[in-house]
C-alpha positions in Angstrom: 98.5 145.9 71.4 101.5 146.9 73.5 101.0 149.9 75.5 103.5 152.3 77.7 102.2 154.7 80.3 104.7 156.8 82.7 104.9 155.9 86.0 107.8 157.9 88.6 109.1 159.8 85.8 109.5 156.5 83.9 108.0 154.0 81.1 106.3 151.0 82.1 105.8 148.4 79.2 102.9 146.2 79.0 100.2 144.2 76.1 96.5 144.5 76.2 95.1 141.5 73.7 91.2 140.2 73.5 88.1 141.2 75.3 86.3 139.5 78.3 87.2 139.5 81.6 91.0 140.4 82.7 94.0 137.9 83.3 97.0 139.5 83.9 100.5 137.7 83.5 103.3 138.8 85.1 106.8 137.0 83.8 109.7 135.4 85.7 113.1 136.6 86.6 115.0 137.4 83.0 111.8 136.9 81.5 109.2 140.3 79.5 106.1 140.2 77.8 106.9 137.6 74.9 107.4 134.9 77.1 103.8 134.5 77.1 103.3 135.2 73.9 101.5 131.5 73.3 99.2 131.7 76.4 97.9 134.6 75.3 97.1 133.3 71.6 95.6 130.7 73.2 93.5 133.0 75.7 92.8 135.9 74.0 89.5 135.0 72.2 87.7 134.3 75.6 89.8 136.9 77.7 91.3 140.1 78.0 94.8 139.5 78.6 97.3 141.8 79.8 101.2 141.3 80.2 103.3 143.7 82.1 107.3 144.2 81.8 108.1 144.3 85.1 110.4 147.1 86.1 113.9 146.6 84.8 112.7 143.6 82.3 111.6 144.3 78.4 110.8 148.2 77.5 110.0 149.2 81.6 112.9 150.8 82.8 115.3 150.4 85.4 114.0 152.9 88.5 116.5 151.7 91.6 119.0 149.2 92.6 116.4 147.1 94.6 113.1 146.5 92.8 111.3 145.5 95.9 108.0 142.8 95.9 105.8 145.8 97.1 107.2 147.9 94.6 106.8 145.5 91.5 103.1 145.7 92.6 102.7 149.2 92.8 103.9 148.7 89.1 101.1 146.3 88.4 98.3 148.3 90.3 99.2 151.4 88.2 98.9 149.4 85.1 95.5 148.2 86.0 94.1 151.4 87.0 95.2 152.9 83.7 93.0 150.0 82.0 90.1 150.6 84.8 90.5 146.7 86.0 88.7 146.9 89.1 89.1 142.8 89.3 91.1 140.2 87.6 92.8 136.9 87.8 96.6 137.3 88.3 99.0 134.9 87.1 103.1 134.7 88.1 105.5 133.4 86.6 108.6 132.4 89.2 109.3 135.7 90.8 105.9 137.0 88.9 104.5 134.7 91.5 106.6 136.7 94.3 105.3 140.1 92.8 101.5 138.7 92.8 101.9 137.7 96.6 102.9 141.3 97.4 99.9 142.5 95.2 97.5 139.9 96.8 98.3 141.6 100.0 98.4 144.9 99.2 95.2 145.2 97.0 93.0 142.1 97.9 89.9 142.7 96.8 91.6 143.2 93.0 91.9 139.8 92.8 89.1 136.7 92.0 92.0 133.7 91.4 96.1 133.4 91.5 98.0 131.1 89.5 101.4 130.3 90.8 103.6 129.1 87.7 106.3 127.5 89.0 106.2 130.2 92.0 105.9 130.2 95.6 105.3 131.9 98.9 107.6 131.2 101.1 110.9 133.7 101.6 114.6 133.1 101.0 116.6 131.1 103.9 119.7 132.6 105.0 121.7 130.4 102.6 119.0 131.5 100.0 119.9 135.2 100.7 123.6 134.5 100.5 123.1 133.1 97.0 121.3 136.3 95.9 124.1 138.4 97.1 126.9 135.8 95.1 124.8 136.3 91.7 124.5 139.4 92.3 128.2 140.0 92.5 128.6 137.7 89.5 126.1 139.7 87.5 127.5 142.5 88.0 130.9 141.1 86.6 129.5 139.3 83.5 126.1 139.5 83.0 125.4 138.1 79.7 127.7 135.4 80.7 125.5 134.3 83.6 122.2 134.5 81.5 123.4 132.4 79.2 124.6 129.7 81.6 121.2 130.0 83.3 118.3 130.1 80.9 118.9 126.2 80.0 118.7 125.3 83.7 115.1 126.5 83.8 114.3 123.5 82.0 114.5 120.0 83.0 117.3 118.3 81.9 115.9 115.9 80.0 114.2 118.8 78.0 117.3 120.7 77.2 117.9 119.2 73.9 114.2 118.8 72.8 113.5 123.0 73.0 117.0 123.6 72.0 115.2 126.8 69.8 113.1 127.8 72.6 115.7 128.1 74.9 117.9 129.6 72.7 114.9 132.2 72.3 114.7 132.8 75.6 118.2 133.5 75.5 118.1 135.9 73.0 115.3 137.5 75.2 116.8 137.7 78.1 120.3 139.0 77.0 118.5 142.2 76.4 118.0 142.8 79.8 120.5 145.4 81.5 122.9 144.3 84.5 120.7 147.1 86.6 117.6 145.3 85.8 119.1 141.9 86.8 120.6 142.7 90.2 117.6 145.1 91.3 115.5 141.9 90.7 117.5 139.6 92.7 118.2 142.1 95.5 114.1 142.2 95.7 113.7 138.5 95.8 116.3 138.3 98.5 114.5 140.7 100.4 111.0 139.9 100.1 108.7 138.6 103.0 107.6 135.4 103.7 104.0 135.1 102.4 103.2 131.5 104.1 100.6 133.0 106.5 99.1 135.3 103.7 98.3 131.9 101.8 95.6 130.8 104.9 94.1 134.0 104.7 93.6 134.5 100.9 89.7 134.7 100.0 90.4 133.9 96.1 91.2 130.5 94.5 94.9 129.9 94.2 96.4 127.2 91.2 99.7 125.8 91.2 101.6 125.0 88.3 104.5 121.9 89.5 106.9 120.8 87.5 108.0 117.8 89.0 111.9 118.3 87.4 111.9 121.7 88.4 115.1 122.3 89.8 114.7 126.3 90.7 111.5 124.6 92.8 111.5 121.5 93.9 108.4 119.6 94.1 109.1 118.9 98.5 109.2 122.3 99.0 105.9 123.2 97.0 103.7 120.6 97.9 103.3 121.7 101.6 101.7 124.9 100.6 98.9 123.2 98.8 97.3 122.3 102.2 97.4 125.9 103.1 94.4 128.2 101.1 91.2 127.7 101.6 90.8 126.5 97.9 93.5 125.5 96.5 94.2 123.6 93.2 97.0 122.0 91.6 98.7 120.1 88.0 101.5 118.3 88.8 103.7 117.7 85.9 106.1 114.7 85.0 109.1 115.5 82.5 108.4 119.8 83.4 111.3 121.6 84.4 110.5 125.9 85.7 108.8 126.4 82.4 105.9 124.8 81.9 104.0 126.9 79.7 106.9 126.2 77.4 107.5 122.2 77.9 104.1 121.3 78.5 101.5 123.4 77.3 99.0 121.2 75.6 98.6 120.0 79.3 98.7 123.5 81.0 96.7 125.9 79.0 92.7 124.1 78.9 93.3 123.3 82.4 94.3 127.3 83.1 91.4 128.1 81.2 89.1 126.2 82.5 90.4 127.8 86.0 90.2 131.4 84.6 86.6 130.6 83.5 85.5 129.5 86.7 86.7 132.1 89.2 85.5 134.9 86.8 81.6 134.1 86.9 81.2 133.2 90.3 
C-alpha cells in the first residue's frame, strides 16, 4: 500500500507491503519505489517491506538544490518513525547505499543488517566531484536527454539487448523525474563523506551485492571494502552489470532472504 506523510512542509512517498519484521529499500539515483517492485513480491510473504521515494525521486518532492546524504536519512528516519520501526534491515540501491551509510551513522542502533546493492562507502575523488558538477551542468541543459543515454549503461553490455523492455521501463521511470530532483541528487553524492572508517566500526552485518560488469562500480574498487566490517558477506556476480536485482535475480533474491532471515532473529 503506498503511503504519503508530510515532512518540511512537503510529501514524502513511500509502500508498506507484508507483515514480519521490517526491510526497508531505498532505490538508486533516477530510480522510485517500482524499481523494486519484484523484490518485494518475492519478500513480502515473510516480511514487512517498505520502499521510500527518496526526496526529489517518484511522488516525494523536490525540497532544495542539494539533497544531502544526511538529509536523505532524515527522510528515511521520519518514515520509519511514522511506521514505529524501532529496527530493521536497510537495503541501498547505488546512491540508496550512500543514503543508508549516512543513516547507519546517524541512527545506529535502528539497524540489525545493510545490504549494499551495487553501492559503496567510500567518497567521490576530486575527478569524481568534477564529473558531478559536468552532469550536473548537462542535466540542467537536457535532462531527459541524459537519462535516456544513461539508464542502458547501468547494465552490462552484454545485457543491453537481453532486457531491452526492462530497460526501456526503467526509462520510462526515470524520465519522470524533474531536472531539480536530478541535480539535487548528484550535488549530494558529490558532497557526501567518505564512510570507509564507519564500515570498521559498524556492529550489524553488512552484504554486498557485486556485479562483476558493473561499470558505475567496478569490482577493484569494491572488493577492498569487504575486508573491512566485522561481518561482512558477499555474491559476486558474472554477466551483472549496476542492476542486479534486475539481471540476476533468481541468484540475488534466496540468498537476500536468507540474509534478512538471519540477522532478524538473532
Amino acid at each position: 500500500m503506498e503511503k504519503q506523510l508530510i515532512w518540511q512542509g512537503k510529501p514524502v512517498n513511500y509502500s508498506v507491503t507484508g507483515a514480519g519484521k521490517p526491510v526497508v529499500l531505498l532505490h538508486g539515483f533516477l530510480e522510485n519505489i517500482h524499481v523494486w517492485d519484484d523484490f518485494i513480491d518475492y519478500l513480502q510473504p515473510d516480511f514487512k517491506v517498505l520502499a521510500i521515494d527518496l526526496p526529489g525521486f517518484g511522488k516525494t518532492a523536490v525540497f532544495s538544490e542539494n539533497h544531502t546524504m544526511p538529509f536523505m536519512a532524515d527522510a528515511v528516519k521520519t518514515v520509519l518513525d511514522a511506521e514505529n520501526i524501532m529496527q530493521a534491515t536497510l537495503v541501498g540501491h547505488s546512491m540508496g547505499g550512500y543514503v543508508s551509510l549516512a543513516f547507519a551513522k546517524k541512527f545506529p542502533r535502528l539497524l540489525n543488517g545493510l545490504v549494499f546493492f551495487h553501492s559503496q562507502a567510500a567518497a567521490d575523488d576530486t575527478e569524481g566531484k568534477q564529473n558531478r558538477t559536468r552532469t550536473i551542468e548537462v542535466v540542467k541543459k537536457d535532462h531527459k536527454d541524459f537519462i535516456t543515454k544513461f539508464i542502458p549503461l547501468l547494465f552490462a553490455e552484454e545485457n543491453v539487448p537481453l532486457f531491452a523492455k526492462e530497460i526501456d521501463r526503467l526509462r520510462q521511470m526515470s524520465l519522470k523525474t524533474t531536472a531539480q530532483g536530478v541535480t539535487a541528487a548528484l550535488a549530494g553524492m558529490r558532497d557526501r563523506e567518505d564512510s570507509l572508517g564507519l564500515l570498521k566500526q559498524v556492529a550489524f552485518p553488512v552484504f554486498f551485492v557485486i556485479g562483476k560488469q558493473d561499470s558505475r562500480i567496478p569490482l577493484e574498487k569494491i572488493l577492498p571494502m569487504l575486508a573491512l566490517p566485522e561481518h561482512a558477506e558477499a555474491i559476486l556476480l558474472d554477466k551483472t552489470g549496476h542492476m542486479g536485482f534486475v539481471e540476476a535475480p533468481e541468484r540475488i533474491f534466496p540468498v537476500l532472504k536468507d540474509f534478512f532471515i538471519r540477522v532478524t532473529t538473532k
